[in-house]
C-alpha positions as CSV (number, residue, x, y, z in Angstrom):
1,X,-19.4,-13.2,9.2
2,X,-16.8,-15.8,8.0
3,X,-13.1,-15.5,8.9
4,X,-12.1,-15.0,6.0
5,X,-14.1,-11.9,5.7
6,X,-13.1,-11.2,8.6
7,X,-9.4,-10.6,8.2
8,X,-10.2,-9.4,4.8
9,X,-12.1,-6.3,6.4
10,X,-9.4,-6.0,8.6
11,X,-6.6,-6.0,6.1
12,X,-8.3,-3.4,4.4
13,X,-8.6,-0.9,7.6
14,X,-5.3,-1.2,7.9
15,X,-3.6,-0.8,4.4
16,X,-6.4,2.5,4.8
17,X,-4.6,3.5,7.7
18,X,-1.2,3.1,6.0
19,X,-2.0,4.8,3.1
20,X,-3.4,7.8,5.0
21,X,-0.4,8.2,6.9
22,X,-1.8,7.0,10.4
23,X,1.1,4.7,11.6
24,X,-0.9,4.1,14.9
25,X,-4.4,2.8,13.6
26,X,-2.5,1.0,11.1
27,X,-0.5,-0.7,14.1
28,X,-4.0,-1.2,16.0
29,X,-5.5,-2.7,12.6
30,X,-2.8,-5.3,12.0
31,X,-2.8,-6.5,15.9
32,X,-6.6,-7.0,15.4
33,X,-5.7,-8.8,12.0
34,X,-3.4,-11.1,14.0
35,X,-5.8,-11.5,17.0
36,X,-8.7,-12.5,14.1
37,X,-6.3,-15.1,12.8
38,X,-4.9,-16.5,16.4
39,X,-8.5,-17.1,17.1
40,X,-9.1,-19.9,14.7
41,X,-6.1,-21.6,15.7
42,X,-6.2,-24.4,18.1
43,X,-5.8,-23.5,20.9
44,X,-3.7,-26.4,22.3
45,X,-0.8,-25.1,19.3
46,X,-1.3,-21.4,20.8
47,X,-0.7,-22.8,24.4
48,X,2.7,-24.9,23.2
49,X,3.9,-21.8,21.4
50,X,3.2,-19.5,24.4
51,X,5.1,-22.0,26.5
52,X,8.1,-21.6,23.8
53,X,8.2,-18.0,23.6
54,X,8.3,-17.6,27.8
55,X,11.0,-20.4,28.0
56,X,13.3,-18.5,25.1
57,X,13.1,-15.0,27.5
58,X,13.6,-16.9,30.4
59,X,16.7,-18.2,28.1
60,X,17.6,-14.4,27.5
61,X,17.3,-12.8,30.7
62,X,19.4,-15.6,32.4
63,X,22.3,-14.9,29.4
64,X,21.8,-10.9,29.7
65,X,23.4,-11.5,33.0
């Protein structure tokens, strides 16, 4: 199965989900939606952006005190 198909399916489990009312599977549907698309990234970008996000809450933490 292609990506695209891929996060298409999972798009649609999880506008289902919404439009039954189940908050929680539609949650668990868009994390796998995002998970599908992080997956074809490169992985080198996902490190540096990782890296970022851990420095900024270091950031935070040190200011929240």
């Amino acid at each position: 199965m292609i990506l695209q198909e891929r996060l298409t399916e999972a798009a649609d489990r999880a506008k289902r989900a919404e439009r039954h009312g189940d908050d929680n599977l539609a949650a668990r549907e868009w994390r796998s939606y995002r998970l599908i698309q992080d997956a074809a990234r490169d992985p080198e970008e996902l490190l540096a952006e990782g890296i970022d996000l851990s420095l900024r809450a270091i950031r935070l933490a040190d200011a929240s005190k």
